[in-house]
BAFI-3210 file (N, C-alpha, C; in Angstrom, 3 decimals, decimal comma, padded with zeros to 6 digits):
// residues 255
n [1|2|3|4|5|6|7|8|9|10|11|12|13|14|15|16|17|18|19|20|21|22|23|24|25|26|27|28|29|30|31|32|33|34|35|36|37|38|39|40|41|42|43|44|45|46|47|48|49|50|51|52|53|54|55|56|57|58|59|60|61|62|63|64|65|66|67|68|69|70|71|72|73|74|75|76|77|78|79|80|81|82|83|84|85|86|87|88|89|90|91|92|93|94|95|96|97|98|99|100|101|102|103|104|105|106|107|108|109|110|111|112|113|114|115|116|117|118|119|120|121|122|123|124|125|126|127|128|129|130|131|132|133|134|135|136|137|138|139|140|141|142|143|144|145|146|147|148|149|150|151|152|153|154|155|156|157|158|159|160|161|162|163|164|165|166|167|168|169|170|171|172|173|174|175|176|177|178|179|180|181|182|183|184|185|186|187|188|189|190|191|192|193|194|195|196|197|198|199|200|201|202|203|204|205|206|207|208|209|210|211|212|213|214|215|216|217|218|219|220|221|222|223|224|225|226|227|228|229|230|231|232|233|234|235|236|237|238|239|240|241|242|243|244|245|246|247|248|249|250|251|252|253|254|255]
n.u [064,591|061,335|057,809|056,378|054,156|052,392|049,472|048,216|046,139|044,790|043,552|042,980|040,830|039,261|040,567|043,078|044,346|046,020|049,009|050,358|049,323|050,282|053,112|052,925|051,929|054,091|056,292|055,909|053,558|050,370|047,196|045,208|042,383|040,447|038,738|037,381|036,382|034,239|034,728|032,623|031,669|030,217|027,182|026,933|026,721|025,596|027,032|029,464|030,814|030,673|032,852|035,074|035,015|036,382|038,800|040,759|041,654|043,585|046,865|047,628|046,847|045,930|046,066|044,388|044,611|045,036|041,831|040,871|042,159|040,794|038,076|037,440|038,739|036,984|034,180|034,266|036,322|036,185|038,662|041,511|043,835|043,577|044,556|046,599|048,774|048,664|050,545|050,591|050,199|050,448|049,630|051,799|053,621|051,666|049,633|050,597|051,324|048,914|048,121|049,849|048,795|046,642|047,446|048,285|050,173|053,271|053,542|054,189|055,459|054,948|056,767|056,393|053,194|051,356|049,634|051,697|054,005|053,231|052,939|056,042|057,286|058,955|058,311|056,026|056,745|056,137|057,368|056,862|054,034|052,567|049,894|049,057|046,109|045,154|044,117|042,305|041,686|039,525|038,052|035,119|035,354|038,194|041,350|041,962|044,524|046,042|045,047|044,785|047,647|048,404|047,311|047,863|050,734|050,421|048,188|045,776|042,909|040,965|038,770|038,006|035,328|034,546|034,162|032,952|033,511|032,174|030,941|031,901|030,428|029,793|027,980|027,506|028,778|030,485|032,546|032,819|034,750|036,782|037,697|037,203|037,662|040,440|042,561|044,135|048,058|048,665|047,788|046,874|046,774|045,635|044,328|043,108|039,650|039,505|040,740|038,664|036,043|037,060|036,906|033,900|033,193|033,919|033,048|031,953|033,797|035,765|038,123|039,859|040,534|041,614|043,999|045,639|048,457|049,308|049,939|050,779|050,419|051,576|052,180|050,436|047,800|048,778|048,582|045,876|044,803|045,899|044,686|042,120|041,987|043,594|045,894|048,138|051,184|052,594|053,609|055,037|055,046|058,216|059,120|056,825|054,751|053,648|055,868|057,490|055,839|055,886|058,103|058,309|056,180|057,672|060,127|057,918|056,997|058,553|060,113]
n.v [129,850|130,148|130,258|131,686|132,806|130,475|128,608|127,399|125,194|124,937|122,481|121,565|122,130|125,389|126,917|125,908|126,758|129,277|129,739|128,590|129,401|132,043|131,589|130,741|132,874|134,610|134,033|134,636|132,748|131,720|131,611|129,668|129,235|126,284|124,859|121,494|120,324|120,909|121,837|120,534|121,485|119,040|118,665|119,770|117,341|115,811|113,701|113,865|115,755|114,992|113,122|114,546|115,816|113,667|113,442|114,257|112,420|111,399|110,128|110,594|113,357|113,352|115,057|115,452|117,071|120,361|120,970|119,542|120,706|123,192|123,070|121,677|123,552|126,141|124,942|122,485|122,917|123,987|125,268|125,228|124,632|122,371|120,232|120,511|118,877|116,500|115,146|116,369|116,081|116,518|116,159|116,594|120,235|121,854|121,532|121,289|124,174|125,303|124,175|125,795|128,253|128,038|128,127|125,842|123,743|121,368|120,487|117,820|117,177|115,395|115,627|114,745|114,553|112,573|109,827|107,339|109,240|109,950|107,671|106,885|108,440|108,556|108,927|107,054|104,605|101,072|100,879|103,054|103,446|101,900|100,457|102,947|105,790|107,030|109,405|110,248|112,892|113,717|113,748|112,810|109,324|108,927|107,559|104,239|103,938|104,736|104,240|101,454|101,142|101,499|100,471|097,651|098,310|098,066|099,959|101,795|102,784|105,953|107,141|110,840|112,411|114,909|116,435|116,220|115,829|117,920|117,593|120,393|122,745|123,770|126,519|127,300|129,536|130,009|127,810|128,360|130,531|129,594|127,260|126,550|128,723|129,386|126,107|124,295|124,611|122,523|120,503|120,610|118,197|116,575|114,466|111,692|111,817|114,432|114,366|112,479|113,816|116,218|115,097|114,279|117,165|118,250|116,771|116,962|117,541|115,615|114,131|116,524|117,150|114,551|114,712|116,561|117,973|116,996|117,125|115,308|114,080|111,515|107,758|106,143|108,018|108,834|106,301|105,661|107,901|107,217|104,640|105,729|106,768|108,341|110,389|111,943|113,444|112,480|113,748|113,379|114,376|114,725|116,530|116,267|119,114|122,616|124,031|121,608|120,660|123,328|122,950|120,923|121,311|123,659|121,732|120,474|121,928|124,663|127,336]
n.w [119,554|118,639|118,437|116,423|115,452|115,337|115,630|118,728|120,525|123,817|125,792|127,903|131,880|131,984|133,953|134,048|132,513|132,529|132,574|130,935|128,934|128,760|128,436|125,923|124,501|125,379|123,688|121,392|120,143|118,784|121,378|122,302|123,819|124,817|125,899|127,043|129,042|132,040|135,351|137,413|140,559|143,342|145,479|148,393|150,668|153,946|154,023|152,687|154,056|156,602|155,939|154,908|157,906|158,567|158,127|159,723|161,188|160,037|158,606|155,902|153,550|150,014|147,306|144,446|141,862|140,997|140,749|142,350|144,765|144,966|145,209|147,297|149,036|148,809|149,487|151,225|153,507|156,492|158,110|157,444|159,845|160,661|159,375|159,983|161,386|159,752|156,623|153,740|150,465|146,810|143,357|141,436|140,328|140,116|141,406|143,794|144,224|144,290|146,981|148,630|147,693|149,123|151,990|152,791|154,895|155,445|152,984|150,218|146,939|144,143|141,476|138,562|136,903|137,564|138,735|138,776|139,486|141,519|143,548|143,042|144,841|147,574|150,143|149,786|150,078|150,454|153,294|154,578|154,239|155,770|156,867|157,456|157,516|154,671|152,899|149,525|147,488|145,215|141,663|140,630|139,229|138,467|137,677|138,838|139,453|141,851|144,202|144,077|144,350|146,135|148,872|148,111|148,689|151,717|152,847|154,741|152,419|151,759|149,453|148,605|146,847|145,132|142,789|139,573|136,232|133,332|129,740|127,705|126,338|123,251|121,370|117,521|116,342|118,423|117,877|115,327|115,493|117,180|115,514|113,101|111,840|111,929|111,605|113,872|114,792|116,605|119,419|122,433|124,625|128,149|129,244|128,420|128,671|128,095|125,531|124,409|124,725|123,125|120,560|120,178|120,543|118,249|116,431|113,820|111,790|112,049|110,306|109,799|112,071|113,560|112,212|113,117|115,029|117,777|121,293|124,264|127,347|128,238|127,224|127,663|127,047|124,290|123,094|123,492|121,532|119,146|118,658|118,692|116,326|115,192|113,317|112,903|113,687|117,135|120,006|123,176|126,553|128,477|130,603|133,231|133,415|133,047|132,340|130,875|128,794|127,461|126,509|125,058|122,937|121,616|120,582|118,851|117,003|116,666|115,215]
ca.u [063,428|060,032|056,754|056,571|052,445|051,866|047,845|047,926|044,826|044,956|042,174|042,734|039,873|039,743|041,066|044,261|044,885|046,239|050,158|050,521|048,747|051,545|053,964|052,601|052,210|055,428|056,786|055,314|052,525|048,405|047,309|043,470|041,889|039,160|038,471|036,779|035,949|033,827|034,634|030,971|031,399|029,250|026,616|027,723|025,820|025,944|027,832|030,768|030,893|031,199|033,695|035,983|035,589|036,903|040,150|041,681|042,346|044,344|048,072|048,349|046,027|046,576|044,887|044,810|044,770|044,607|040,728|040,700|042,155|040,271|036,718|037,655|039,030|035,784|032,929|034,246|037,266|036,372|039,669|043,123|044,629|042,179|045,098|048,379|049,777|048,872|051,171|049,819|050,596|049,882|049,847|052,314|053,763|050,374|048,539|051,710|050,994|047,636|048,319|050,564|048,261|045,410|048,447|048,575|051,373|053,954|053,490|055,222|054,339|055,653|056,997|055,671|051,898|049,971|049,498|052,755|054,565|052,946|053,369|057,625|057,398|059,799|057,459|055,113|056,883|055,969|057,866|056,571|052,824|052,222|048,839|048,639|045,406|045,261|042,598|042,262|040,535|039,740|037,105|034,121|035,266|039,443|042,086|042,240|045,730|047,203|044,572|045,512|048,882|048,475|046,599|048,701|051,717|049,075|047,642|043,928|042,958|039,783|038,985|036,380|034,866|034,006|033,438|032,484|033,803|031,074|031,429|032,030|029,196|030,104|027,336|028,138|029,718|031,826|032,938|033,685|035,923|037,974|038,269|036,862|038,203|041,733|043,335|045,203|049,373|048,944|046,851|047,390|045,599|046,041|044,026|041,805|038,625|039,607|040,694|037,074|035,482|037,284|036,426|032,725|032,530|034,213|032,398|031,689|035,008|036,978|038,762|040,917|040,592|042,927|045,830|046,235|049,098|049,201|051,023|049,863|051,469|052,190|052,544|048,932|047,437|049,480|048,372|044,625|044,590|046,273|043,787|040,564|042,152|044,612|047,471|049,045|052,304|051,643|054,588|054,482|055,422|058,947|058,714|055,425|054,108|053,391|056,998|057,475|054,678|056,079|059,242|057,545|055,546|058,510|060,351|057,113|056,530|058,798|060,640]
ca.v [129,222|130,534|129,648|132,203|132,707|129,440|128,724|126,148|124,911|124,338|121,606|121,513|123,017|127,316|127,037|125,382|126,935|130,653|130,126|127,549|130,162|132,942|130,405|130,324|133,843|135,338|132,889|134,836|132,160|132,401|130,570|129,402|128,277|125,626|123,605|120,075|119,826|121,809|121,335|121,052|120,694|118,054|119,092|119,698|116,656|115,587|112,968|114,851|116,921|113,866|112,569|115,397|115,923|111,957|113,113|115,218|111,128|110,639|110,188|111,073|113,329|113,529|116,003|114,526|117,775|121,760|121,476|119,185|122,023|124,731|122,347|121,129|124,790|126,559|124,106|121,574|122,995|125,574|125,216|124,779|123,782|120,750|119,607|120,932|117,543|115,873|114,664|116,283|115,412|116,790|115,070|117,363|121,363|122,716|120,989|121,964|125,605|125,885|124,021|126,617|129,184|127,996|128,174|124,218|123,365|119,775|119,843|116,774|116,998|114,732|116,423|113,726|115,329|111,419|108,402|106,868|110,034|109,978|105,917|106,621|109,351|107,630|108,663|106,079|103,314|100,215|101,075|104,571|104,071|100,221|100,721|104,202|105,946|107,808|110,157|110,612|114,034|113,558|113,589|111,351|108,374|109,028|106,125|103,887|103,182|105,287|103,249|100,068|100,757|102,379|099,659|097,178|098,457|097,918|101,223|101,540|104,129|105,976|108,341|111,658|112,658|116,382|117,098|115,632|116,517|117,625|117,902|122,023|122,813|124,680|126,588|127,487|130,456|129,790|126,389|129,197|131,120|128,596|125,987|126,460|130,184|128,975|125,068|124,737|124,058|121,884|120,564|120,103|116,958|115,931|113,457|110,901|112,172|115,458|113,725|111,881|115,207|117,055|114,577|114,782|118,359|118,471|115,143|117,468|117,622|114,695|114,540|117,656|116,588|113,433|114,724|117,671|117,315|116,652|117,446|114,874|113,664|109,844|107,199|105,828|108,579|108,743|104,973|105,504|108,716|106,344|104,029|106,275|107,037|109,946|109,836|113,286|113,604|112,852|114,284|112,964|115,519|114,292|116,998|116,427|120,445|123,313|124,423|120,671|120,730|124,159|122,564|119,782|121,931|124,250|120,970|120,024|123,312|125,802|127,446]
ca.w [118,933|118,915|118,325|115,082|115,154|115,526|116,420|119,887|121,273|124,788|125,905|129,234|131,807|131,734|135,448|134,607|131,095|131,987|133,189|129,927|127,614|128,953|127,642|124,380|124,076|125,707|122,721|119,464|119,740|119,541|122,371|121,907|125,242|124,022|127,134|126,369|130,350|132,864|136,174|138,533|142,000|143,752|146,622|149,736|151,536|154,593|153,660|152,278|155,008|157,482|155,119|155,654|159,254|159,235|157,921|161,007|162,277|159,027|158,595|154,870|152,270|148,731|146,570|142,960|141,145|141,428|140,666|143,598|146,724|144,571|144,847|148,484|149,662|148,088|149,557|152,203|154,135|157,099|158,910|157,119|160,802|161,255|158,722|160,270|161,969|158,590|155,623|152,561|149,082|145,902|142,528|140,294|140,587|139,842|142,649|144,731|144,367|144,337|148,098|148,949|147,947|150,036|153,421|153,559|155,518|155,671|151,354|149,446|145,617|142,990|140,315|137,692|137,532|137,617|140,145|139,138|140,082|143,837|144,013|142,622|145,599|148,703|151,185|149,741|149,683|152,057|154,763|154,942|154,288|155,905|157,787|157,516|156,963|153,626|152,101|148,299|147,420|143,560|140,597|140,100|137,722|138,383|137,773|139,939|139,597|142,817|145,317|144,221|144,644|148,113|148,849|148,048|149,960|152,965|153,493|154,362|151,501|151,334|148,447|148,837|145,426|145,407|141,890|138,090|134,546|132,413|128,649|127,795|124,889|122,282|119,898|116,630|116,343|118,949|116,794|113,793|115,730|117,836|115,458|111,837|111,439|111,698|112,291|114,908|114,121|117,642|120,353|123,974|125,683|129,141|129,517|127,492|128,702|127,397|124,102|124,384|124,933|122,122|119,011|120,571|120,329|116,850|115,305|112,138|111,673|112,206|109,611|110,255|113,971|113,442|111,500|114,094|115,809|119,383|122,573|125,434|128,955|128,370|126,193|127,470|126,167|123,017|122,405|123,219|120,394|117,551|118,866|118,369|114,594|114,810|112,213|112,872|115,175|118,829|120,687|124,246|127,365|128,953|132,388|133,622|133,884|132,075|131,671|130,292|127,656|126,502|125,925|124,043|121,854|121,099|120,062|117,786|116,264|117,018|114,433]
c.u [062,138|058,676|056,093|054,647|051,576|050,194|048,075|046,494|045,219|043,153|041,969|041,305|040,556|040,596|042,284|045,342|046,269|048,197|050,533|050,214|049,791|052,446|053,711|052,724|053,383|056,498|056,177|054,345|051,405|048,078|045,828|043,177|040,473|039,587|037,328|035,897|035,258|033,764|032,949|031,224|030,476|028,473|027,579|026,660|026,634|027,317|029,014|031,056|031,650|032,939|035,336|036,063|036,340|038,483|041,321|042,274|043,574|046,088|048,658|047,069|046,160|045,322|045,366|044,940|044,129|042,904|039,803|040,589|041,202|038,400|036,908|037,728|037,216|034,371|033,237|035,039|036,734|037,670|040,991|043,882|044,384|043,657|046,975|049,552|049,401|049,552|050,511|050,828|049,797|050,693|050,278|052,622|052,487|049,798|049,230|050,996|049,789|047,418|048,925|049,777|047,270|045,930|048,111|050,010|051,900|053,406|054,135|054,812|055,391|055,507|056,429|054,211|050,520|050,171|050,752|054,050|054,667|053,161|055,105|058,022|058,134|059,247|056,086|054,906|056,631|056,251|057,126|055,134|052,342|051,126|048,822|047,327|045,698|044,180|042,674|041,265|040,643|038,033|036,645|034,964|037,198|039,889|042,095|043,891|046,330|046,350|044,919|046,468|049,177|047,821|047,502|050,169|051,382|048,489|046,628|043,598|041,495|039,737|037,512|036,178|034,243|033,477|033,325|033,070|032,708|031,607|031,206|030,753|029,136|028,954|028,436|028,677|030,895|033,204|033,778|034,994|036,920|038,791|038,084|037,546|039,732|042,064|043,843|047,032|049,293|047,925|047,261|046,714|046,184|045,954|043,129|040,450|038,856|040,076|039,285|036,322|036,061|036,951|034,760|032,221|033,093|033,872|032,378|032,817|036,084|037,717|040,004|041,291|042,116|043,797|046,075|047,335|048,790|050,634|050,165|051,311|052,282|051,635|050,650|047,901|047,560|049,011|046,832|044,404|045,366|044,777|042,028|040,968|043,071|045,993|048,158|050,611|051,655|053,574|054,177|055,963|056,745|059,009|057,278|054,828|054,222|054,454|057,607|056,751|055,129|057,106|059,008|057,113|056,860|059,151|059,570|056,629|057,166|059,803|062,219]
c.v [129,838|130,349|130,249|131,977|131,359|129,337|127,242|126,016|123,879|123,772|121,782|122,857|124,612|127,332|127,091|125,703|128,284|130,422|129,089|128,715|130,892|132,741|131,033|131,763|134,977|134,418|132,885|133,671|132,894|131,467|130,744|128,619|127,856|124,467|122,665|119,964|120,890|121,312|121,507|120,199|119,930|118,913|119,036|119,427|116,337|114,481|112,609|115,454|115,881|113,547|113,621|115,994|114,496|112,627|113,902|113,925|110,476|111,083|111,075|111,844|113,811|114,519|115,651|115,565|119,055|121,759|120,902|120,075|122,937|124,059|122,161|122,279|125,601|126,336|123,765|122,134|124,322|125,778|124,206|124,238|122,942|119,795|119,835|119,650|115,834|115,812|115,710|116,636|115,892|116,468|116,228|119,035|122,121|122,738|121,386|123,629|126,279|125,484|124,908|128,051|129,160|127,779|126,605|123,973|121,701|119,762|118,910|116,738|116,259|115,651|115,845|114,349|113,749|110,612|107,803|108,125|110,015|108,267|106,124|107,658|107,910|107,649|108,308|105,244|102,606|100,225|102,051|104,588|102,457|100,795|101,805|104,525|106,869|108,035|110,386|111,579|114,366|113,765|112,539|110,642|108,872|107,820|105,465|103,547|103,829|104,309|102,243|099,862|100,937|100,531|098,471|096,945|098,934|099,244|101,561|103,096|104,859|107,213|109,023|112,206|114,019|116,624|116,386|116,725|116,471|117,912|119,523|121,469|124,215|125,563|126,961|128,392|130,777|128,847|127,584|129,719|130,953|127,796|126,221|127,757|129,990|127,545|125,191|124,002|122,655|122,162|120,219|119,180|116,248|114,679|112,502|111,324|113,758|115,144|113,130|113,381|116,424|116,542|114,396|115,941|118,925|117,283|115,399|117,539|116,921|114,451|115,123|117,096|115,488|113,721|116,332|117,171|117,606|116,318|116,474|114,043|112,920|108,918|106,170|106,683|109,049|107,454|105,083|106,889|108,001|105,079|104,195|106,999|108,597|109,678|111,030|112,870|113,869|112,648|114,094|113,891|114,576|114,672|116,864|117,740|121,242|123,326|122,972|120,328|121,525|123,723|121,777|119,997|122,854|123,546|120,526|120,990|124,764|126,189|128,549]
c.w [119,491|118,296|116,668|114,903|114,908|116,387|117,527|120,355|122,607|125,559|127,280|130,042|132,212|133,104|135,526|133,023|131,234|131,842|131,334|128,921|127,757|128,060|126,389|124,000|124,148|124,574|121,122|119,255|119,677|120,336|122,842|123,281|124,778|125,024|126,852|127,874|131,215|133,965|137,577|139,415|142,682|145,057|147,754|150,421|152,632|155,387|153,572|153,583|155,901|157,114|155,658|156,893|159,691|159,227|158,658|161,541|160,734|159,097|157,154|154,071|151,314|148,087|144,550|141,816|141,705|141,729|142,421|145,394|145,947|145,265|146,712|149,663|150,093|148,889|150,789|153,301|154,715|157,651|158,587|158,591|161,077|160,466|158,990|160,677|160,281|157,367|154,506|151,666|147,703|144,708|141,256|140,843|140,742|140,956|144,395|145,191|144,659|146,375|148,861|149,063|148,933|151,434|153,586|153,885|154,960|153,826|150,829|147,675|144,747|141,559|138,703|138,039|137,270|138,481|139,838|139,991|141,779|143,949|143,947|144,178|147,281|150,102|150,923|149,541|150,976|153,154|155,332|155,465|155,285|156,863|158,248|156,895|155,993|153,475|150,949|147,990|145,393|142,827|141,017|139,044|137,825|138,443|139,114|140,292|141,345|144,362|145,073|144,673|146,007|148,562|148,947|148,922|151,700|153,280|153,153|153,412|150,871|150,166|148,578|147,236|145,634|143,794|140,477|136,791|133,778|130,900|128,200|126,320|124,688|121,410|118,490|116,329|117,278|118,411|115,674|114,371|116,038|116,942|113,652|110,664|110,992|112,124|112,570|114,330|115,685|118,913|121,197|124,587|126,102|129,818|128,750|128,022|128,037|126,070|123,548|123,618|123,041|120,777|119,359|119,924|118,525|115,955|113,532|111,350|111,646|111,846|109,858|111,472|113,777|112,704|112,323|114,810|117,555|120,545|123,893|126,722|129,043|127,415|126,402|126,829|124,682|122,413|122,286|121,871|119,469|117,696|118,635|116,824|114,802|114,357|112,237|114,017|116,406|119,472|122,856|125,361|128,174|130,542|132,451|133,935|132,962|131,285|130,601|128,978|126,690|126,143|124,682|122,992|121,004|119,982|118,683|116,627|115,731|115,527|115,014]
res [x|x|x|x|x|x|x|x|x|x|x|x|x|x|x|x|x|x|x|x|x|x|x|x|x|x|x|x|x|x|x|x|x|x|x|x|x|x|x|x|x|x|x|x|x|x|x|x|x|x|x|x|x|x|x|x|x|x|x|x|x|x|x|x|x|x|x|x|x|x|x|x|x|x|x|x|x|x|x|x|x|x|x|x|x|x|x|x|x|x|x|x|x|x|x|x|x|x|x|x|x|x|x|x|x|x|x|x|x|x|x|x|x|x|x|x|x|x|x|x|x|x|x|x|x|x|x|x|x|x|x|x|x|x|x|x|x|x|x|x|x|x|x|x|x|x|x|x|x|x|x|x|x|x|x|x|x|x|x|x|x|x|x|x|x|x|x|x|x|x|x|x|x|x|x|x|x|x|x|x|x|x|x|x|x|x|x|x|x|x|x|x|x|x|x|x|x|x|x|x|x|x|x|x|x|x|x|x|x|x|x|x|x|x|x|x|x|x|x|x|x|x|x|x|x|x|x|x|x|x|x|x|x|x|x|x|x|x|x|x|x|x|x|x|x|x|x|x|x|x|x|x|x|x|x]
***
């Protein structure tokens, strides 16, 4: 089975598109990178700074996504060993690797790439984490679901915020070429702010927009896009990661 010139549009941001686009194209696809999100790192205040010299006294720290070690590496982090006798945890394969690339030692990554994944993870159940300190290294404005739950199974849980999703902005001839030149057979969206973000930047369009089909993570995001009016096939990702998605799409498209 192969993808047979199929047009994909992958939403996700440019950072986290290329190993997914491969996919698509080692697979007789076209594989359209039309990112909804721009990742902008936050100052590096004093603040921040503090923030991460706190967490050399911590037991556990999670990094909530690739853009997270890339934003954290980049800016905040002079000294990968400050972190050697610490736990760390990353939220899915992606976030794994990108840890790996930046030499972080003691890795644990849940293969599931969202907060229930790292909560189903066995070294974070009550016994494990009970009055342990934890660090959360994430986006402005991220779920809260994985602190509550930490939280919950007593563990004091602070979270550092390094960087903000802005909305990508399109002019118009970029609009012709991505999106108006050809419809896409299938769209990729990871997350509801990148679903937000993409009927935003195509408002003129909506229409088409909602009977596209769609490739997305989980069944919350599958419910909030029927929910903002989309009547096309929404095909929801079973492995949580790239290679999972391409399976997904193959399944939804492939000929």
């Amino acid at each position: 089975m192969t993808l047979n010139k199929k047009y994909i549009l992958i939403t996700r941001p440019i950072e986290q598109a290329d190993y997914l686009s491969r996919l698509i194209l080692d697979n007789d696809g076209i594989s359209v990178k039309f990112p909804t999100i721009d990742i902008q790192p936050l100052d590096k205040t004093k603040e921040l700074i503090a923030n991460f010299n706190n967490i050399k006294d911590s037991d556990i720290l999670i990094f909530i996504s690739r853009n997270a070690v890339r934003v954290a590496v980049d800016r905040f982090i002079t000294d990968i060993n400050m972190f050697k006798n610490i736990k760390i945890i990353g939220v899915g394969s992606g976030t794994m690797g990108e840890l790996e690339k930046s030499n972080f030692k003691n890795i644990i990554y849940s293969e599931q790439s969202d907060s229930e994944g790292v909560l189903n993870l066995s070294d974070m159940q009550s016994e494990k984490i009970k009055s342990k300190k934890i660090f959360i290294i994430r986006g402005v404005g991220g779920r809260e679901l994985l602190v509550k739950g930490l939280k919950e199974r007593g563990a004091d849980v602070e979270c550092i915020e390094i960087y903000k999703r802005c909305l990508t902005k399109y002019n118009k001839n970029q609009l012709d070429k991505l999106w108006y030149k050809r419809k896409p057979d299938a769209a990729i969206v990871t997350s509801n702010d990148i679903l937000d973000n993409l009927t935003n930047i195509l408002k003129d369009d909506k229409k088409q927009l909602l009977s596209t089909p769609l490739i997305v993570m989980s069944d919350r995001i599958a419910e909030y896009a029927r929910n903002i009016g989309f009547i096309s096939k929404i095909s929801i990702v079973k492995e949580k990661s790239d290679d999972g998605i391409f399976q997904c799409l193959l399944k939804l498209v492939g000929d």
